[in-house]
Each structure stands twice: as C-alpha cells, then as structure tokens.
C-alpha positions in Angstrom: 92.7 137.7 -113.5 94.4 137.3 -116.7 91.6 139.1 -118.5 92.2 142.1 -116.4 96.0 141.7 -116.6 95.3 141.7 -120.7 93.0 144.9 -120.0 95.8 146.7 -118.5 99.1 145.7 -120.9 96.7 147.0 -123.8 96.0 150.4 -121.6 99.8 150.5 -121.6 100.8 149.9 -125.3 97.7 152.3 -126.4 99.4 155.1 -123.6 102.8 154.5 -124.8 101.9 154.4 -128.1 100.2 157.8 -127.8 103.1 159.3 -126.1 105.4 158.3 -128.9 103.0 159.5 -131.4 103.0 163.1 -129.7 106.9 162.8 -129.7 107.4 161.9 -133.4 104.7 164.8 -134.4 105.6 168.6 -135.2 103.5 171.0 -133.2 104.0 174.3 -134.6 105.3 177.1 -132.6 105.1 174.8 -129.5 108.8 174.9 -129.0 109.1 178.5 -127.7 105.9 178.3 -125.8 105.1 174.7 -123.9 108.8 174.4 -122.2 108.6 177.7 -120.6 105.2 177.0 -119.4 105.5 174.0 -117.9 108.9 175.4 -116.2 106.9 178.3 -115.1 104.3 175.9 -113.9 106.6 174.4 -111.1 105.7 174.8 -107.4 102.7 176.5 -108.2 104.4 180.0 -109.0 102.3 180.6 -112.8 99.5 180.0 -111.2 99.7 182.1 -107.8 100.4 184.7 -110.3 97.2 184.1 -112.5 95.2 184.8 -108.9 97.1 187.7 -108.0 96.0 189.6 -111.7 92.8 188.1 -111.2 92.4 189.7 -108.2 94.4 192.8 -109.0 93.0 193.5 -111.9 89.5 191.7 -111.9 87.8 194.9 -110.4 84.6 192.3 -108.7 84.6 190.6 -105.5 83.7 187.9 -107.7 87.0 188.1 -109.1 88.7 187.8 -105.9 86.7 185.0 -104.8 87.7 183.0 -107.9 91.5 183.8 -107.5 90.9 182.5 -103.8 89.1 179.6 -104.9 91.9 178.3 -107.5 94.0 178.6 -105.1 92.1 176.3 -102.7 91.4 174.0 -105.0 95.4 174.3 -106.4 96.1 173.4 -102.9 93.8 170.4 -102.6 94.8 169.1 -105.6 98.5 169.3 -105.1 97.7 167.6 -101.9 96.0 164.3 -102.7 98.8 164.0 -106.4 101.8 164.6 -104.8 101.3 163.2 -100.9 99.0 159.8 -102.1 98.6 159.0 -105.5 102.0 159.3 -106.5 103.1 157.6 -103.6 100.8 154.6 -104.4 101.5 153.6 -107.9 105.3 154.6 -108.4 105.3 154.8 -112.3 108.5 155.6 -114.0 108.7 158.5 -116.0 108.9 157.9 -119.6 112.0 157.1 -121.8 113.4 160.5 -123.5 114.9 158.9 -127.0 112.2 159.4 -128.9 111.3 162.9 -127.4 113.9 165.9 -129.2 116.0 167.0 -127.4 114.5 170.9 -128.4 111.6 170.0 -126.1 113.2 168.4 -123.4 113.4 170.0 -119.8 116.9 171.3 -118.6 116.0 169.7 -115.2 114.3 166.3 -115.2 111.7 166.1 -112.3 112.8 163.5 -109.9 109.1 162.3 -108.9 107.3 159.5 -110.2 105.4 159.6 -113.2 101.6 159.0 -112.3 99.5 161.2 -112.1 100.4 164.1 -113.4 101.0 166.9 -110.7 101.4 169.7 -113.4 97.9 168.2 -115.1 96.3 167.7 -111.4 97.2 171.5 -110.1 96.2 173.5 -114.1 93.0 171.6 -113.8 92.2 172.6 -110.1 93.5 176.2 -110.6 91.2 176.2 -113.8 87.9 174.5 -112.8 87.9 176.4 -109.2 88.4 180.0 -111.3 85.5 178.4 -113.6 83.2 177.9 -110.5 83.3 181.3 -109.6 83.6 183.3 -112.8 82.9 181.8 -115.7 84.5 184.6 -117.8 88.3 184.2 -115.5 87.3 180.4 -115.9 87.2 181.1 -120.3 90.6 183.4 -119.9 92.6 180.5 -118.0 91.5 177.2 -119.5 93.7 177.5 -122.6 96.2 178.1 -120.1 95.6 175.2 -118.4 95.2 173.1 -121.0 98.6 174.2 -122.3 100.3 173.3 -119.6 98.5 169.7 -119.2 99.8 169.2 -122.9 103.4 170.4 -122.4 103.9 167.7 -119.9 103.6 165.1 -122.9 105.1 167.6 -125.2 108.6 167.5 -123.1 108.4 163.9 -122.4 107.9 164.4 -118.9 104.5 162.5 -118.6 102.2 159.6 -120.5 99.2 160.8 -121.7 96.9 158.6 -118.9 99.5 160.3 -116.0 98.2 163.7 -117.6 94.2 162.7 -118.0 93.9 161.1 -114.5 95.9 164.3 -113.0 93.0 166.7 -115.2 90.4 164.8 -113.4 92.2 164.7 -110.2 92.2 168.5 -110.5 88.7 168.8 -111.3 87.4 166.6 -108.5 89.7 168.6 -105.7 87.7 171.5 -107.3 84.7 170.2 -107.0 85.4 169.2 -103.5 85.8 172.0 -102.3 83.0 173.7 -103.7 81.0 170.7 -101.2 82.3 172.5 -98.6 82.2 175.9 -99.5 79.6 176.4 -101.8 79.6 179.3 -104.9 77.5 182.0 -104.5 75.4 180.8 -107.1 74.7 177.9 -105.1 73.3 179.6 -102.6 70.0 181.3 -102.2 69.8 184.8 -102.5 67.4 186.8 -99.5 63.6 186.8 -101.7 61.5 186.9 -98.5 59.5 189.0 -98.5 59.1 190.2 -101.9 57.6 193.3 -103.0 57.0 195.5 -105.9 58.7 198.8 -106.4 58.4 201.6 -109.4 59.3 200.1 -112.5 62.0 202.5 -113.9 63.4 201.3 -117.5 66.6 203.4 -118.7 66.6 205.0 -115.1 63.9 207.0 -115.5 63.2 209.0 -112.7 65.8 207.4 -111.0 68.3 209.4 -108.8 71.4 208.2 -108.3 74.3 209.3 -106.0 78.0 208.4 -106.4 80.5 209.0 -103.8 83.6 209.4 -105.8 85.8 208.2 -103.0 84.3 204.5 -102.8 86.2 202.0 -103.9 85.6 201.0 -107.8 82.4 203.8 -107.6 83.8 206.2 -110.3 83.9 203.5 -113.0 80.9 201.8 -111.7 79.2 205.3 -112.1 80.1 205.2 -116.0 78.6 201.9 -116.5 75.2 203.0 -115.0 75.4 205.9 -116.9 75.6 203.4 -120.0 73.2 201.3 -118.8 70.5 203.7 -117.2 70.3 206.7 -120.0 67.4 208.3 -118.5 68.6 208.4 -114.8 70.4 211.8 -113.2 73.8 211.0 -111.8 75.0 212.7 -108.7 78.6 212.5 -108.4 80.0 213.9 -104.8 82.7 213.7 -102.2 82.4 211.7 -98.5 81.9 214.9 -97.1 78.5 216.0 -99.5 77.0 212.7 -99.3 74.3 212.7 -96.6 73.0 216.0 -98.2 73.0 215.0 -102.4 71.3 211.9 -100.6 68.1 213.8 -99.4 68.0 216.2 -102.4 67.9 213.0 -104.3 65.4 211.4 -102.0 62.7 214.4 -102.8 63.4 214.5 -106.3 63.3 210.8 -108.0 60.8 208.1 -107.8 63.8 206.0 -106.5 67.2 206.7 -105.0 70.0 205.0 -106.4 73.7 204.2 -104.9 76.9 203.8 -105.6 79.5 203.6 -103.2 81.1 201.0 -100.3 79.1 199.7 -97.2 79.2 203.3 -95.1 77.6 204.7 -98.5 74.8 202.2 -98.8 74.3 203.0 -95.2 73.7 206.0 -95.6 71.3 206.0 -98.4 69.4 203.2 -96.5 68.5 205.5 -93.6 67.6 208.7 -95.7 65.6 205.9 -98.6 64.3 204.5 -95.7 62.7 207.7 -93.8 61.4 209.5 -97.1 60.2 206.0 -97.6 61.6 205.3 -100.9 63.1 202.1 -102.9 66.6 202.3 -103.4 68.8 200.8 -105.8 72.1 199.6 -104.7 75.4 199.6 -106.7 77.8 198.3 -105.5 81.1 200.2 -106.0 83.1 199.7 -102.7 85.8 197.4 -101.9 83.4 194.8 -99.5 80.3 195.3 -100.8 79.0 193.0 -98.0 75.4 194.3 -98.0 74.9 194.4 -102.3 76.2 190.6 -102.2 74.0 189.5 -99.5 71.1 191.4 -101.5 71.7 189.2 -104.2 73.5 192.0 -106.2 76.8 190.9 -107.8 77.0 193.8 -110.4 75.4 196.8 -112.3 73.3 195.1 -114.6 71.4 192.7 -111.9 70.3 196.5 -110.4 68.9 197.6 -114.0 67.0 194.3 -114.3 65.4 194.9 -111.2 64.6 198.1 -111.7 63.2 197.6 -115.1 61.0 195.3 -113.8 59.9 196.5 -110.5 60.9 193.5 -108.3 62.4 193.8 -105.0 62.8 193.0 -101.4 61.8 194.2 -98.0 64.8 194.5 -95.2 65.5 195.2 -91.7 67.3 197.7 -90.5 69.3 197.1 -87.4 69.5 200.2 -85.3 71.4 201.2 -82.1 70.1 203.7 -79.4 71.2 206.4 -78.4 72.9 207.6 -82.2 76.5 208.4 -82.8 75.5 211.9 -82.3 74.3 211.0 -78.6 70.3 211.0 -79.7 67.9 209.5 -81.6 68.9 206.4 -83.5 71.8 205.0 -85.4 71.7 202.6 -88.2 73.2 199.4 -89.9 72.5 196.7 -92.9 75.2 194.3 -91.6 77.1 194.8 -88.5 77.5 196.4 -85.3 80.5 195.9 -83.0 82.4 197.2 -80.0 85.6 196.1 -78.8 88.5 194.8 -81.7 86.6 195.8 -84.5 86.5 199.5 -84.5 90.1 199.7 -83.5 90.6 197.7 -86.4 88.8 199.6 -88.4 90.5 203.0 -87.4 94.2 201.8 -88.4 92.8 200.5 -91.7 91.5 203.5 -92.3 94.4 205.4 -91.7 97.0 202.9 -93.7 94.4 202.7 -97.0 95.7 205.5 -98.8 99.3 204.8 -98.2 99.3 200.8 -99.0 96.0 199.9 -100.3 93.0 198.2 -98.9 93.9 194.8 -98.3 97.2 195.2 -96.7 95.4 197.9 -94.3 93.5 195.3 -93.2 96.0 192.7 -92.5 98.1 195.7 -90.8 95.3 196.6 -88.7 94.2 193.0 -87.8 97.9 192.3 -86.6 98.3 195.5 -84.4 94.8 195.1 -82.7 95.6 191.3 -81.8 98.8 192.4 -80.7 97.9 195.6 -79.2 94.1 196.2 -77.8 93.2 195.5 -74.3 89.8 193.8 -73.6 87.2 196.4 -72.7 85.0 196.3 -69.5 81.0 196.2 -70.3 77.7 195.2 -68.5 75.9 192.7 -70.1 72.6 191.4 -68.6 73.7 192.4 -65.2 77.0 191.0 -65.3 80.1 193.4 -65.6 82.1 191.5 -68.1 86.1 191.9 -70.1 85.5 191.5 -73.4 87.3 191.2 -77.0 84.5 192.1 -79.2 80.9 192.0 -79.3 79.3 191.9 -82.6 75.6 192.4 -83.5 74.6 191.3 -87.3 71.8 192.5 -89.0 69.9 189.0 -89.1 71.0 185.6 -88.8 74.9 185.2 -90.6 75.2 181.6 -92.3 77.9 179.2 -92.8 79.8 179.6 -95.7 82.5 176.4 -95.7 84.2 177.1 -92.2 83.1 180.5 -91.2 79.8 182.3 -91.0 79.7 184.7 -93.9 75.9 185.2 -95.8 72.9 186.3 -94.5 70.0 184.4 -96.4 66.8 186.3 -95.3 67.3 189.8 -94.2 64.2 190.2 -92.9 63.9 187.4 -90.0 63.6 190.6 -87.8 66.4 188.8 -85.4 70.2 190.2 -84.2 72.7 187.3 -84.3 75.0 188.7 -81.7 78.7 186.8 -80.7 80.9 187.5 -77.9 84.2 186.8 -77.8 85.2 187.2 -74.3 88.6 189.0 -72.8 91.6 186.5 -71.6 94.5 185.1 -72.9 95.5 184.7 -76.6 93.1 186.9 -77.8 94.3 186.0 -82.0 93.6 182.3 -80.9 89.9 183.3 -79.5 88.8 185.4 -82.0 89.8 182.7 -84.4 88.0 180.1 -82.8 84.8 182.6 -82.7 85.0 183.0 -86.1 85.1 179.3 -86.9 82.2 178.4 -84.2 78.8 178.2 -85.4 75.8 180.4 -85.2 74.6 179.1 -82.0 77.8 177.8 -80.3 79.2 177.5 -76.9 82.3 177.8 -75.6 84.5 179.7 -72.5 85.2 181.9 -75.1 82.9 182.6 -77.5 79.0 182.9 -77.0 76.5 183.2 -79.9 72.3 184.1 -79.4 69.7 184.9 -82.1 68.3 188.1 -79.8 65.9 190.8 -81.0 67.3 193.8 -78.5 70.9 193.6 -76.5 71.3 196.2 -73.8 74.9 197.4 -72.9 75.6 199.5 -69.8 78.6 200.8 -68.1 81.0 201.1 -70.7 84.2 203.5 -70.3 84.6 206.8 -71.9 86.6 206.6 -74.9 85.1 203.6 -76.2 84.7 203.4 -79.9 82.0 201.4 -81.5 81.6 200.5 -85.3 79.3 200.0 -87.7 78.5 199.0 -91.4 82.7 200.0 -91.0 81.8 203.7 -89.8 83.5 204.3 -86.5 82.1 206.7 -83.7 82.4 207.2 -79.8 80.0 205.0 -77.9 77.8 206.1 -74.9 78.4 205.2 -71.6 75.0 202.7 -72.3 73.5 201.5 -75.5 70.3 199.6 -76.8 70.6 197.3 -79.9 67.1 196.1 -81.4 66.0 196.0 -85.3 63.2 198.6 -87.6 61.5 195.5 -89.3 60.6 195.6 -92.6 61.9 199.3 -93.0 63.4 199.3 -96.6 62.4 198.2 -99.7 65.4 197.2 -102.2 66.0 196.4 -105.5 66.6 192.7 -105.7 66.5 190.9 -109.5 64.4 187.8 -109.7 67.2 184.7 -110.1 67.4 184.5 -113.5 
C-alpha cells in the first residue's frame, strides 16, 4: 500500500511540477493564439465547424464520412469525460499564481479538473477525421494538438488531466470504428474477377461526362490530367444516353463520369455492346463507385492501366419505364416512400442544395404519403415502401449500407408495411437486419419478386431515376452482365 501511495505523490509532484514549468516558460506568439482556441473549443462549437468545411468543402464522400465520423467519436468522447470520469475522480483544477494573468481565461470552467474534456473531445474529433482521411486527419491534428496544449497553457488543466483526456479521445475513436468499421476495413466486391483491356493514359478509352452531375465537371479535368490519351465527351442530362452509344462503338472501353442515374445508364448501353466500363465517380452519392471499390479518379486509372476488373449483376425490372422490354439498376429498386422522396428532392436541389433536399423531402413524405395498395404473392397488401437491392446490403454499424459481392446473383428485398407511425417504421426497417422479422418490416434474399395490382399513378424508382410503374411488375437479376473496372487493393 504505501508503495503505491509513494507511486502516486511522485506522479503528482512530477505533474505539478510540469505544469509550473509550462507556466514559468515563454511560448512565442502563443498568447494571441491558444486562449482563443481553447475559448472557441467550448461546447464543441470549433470543432462542429471543422466538420462542416470538411464536408463543405472536401468535395469526396470520404470527406463527409470523416466530418461524420469526428463527430461521432466527438460525441463519445464527450460522453464517457464529462458524464463518468470526471465524476469519479473529482480533481481540483490547478492554482492560477504561477500562471500570467495574459494567458488566463476570462471565465474559469467550473468542472473538475481530471481528465481533460477539451484534450478528450480534440483527440476524438482528430483521430475519427484520421480514420477516414488521412489527409483531413494531417490538416486537423495541429489543431488538435493546440488546443490539448492551451489547456496547460491557460492554467486550466495538469498535464496528466490533458494526456489521459488525448487517450480518452483516441479510444472513443477507436470505439466507434468497432462498431462501424472504415471503409478500408472492409472488403471491397473482387468476386469474380476478370481481365479487361489494358488502356494506359486512356488509350482508346471513351469517356462521357454529364456536366450536370454532382462534382463531374471538375472530376472531368482530373481525368483529363490523368488519362492524356482518352477522348472526353462532355454533354448535358438530356444527350447522355446517345454520346453513350457513340462512345460504346468507338473505344475499346467506355468511361463515366457522373452520379448513380449516369452510371446507370452507361451500365446498360456498356453492358449490351458488351464492353468494360470505367466508372468515375462524379455525383453527389456515388453509391454504386464506392460499393465497386472506387473511392476516386486515380483507383479507375490504376485499373485500367492494368486491366483488372470485376464481373456484376445487373438487377432489372420487367416491363421497362417505357412499358416494354426491361429496365435496369446497380443498386436499388423501390416503390412506395422512396420515389416520392425522390421527386421533391429533385425539385428543391437547385434551390437549396443537395442535402437539405433530402431532409426536406424525407420530412414531407413521412408526413405526407399514404401507404400504397400492392399484390404480393397472392396477398393484396398496404404498404410504405418496398425496396429491391442489387445483391445482398451489409451492416455497416447500425444500418445496412455496403454490398460486398455484387455478383451473388440474389435481390435483398425489404418491406416496410402500411400502418401507423410510418417515420417510426421505416426507422426501425432501416435498423433491422438483412434477414429480420417483424409486424412491420420483412426482409428475403429472393432471386425474382412479382408485383401485381398496383394503382395507376404509382411512381417507382430506381438507381434515383423516377418513372410511372405498371399496373404489374417482375423484378429478377442479368447475372454476370457487366464487366467493371475495379483496382486490385493496393
């Protein structure tokens, strides 16, 4: 006992006597900078502004996933420091007279000192950004760091209440990558692989860009950089289809760059002039190119210098939105919620941007949509939405959201069945697993659905296209119908 005892009254002259140290020393320029930062760091606000540029301004999905992820792990962090630890070891904050009074805080927090809140929520925000994007990770570290050491510089912390916050922070990051994983983590679809036309520079590639895509204009520049020797197509939503199959007779290879509707496109004309095509992915979703395994430009070039790629299904939906033949999707088909959904997104996008269309549109469909009347296996059934994914959706943390083999020649197909509270059951189908059961929600792996008797009017939706549905409807998969460009993990 008294050994440990002598352990711990050394721990606390060496912490104090690092904490006077710091106070006594002159840190250049640190006066106009560390007090503002750590004042900016309270509640959370510098760093809830750090994700919104990230995400603003980062121009990747991958960007927006690490903004989302610092946040998380912000939250967990913030969590375990301010509702347990500092509950449990009630240290009291330091004394101020050897601290000047130049550095000192205007408003002295009233918590207790250990651990380090400020320390606990930098490191989080850091070390989740870092998990995600190494290169966000690089831009906010110093910031971090900063702001750990300007909780020492103002005499608002020890030194140990500022490490064992750090590493607080890191572990709440860490935690919640165990339950939602990175997408390096995860395997990227590789079955089955094939070989395709090795085309260094882009030669004889062809590649089309529709202009009104998302990020596809600047996207369209870096290929141009990055494949010399390919032709570049750009067009408008309208000339599409048509550039497509020009493109389709004249390259080796047809290349894409554009949102999900885009690649969907390109997939059915690559598909019948059975070509290879080489996705880019320049919309705002970019479901299908990050299920691919392709998270930018340059993992596209590497595959196509050399030659590796992928075989996928195509899920497809009879009769077409034109009323014959055959429609087509990479990721999903749906009827009910969705497509409404989808239409006032649509509509709002231009006036208020992307993501607050779709948190517009989500609100006035829950609010809004009745449940829509549909034979299923017999039965006449109400509804919320039925949903049809192009192979089997996996777990990402809570909710389903990769597909790790795109070629399993199965339809995971969810129900979410009409009723009361239809926010509340569509919530709890999202969170249900890929095989679950409940009065509300039904999931199968099927390889057709069959849909009869549905009203006129009815919109249905897919790969975020939306079109009129038929009065009856066959869903069932082309197996093995496209080859894609897919990098070998590096």
């Amino acid at each position: 006992m008294s050994t440990n005892v002598s352990a711990a009254a050394w721990l606390s002259r060496q912490d104090r006597s690092l904490f006077h140290f710091a106070a006594r020393r002159h840190w250049p320029g640190a006066e106009r900078v560390l007090p503002g930062l750590s004042r900016g760091a309270n509640h959370g606000v510098l760093w809830l502004g750090a994700a919104a540029g990230i995400a603003a301004f980062g121009g990747s999905t991958r960007a927006r996933r690490a903004a989302v992820r610092g946040i998380a792990s912000l939250a967990v962090a913030s969590a375990v420091t301010n509702t347990v630890a500092k509950g449990a070891v009630r240290r009291s904050r330091p004394i101020l007279d050897a601290v000047p009074v130049m550095r000192q805080l205007k408003r002295q927090p009233g918590t207790t000192s250990f651990p380090s809140g400020h320390a606990a929520s930098a490191a989080a925000f850091a070390t989740g950004v870092a998990l995600e994007s190494r290169g966000w990770g690089a831009v906010v570290a110093p910031v971090a760091v900063s702001v750990a050491a300007s909780r020492i510089y103002t005499g608002v912390h020890y030194p140990s209440d500022v490490l064992i916050g750090a590493a607080l922070g890191v572990g709440a990051a860490f935690a919640v990558r165990g339950l939602v994983p990175t997408r390096d983590q995860l395997p990227a679809p590789g079955r089955p692989h094939t070989e395709a036309p090795k085309l260094p520079a882009g030669q004889d590639l062809v590649v089309v860009v529709n202009r009104a895509s998302g990020s596809a204009t600047a996207k369209a520049a870096l290929v141009r950089d990055a494949l010399p020797a390919a032709e570049i197509v750009e067009c408008a939503p309208e000339d599409v289809t048509a550039a497509l199959e020009k493109a389709a007779k004249r390259g080796r290879a047809l290349g894409i760059c554009g949102g999900d509707g885009t690649v969907n496109r390109a997939a059915v004309v690559a598909a019948r002039e059975g070509k290879p095509l080489a996705v880019f992915p320049g919309g705002t979703l970019n479901h299908f190119a990050y299920d691919i395994g392709i998270e930018d430009v340059h993992d596209t070039c590497r595959a196509l210098a050399s030659g590796d790629a992928v075989k996928v299904d195509l899920g497809r939906f009879s009769p077409g939105p034109d009323g014959s033949g055959h429609g087509y999707f990479l990721n999903t088909f749906s009827l009910g919620v969705y497509p409404e959904m989808v239409r006032v997104r649509e509509h709002w996008s231009p006036r208020i941007g992307g993501w607050p269309a779709g948190v517009l549109a989500a609100v006035k469909t829950l609010v809004d949509e009745r449940p829509l009347e549909a034979e299923l296996r017999g039965k006449r059934v109400a509804l919320w939405m039925l949903f049809a994914g192009n192979c089997m959706y996996q777990r990402m943390g809570p909710t389903p959201g990769r597909r790790f083999d795109l070629a399993d020649g199965l339809l995971d197909v969810r129900v979410v069945r009409g009723g009361r509270l239809p926010g509340l059951r569509l919530l709890a189908a999202a969170l249900a697993g890929p095989l679950s059961r409940s009065p509300v929600h039904a999931a199968e792996r099927l390889r057709r659905v069959r849909i009869a008797g549905l009203a006129p009017g009815t919109s249905l939706a897919y790969d975020g296209e939306v079109a009129d549905a038929p009065s009856e409807l066959t869903i069932d998969k082309d197996i093995e119908a496209l080859t894609v460009y897919r990098p070998l993990p590096l």
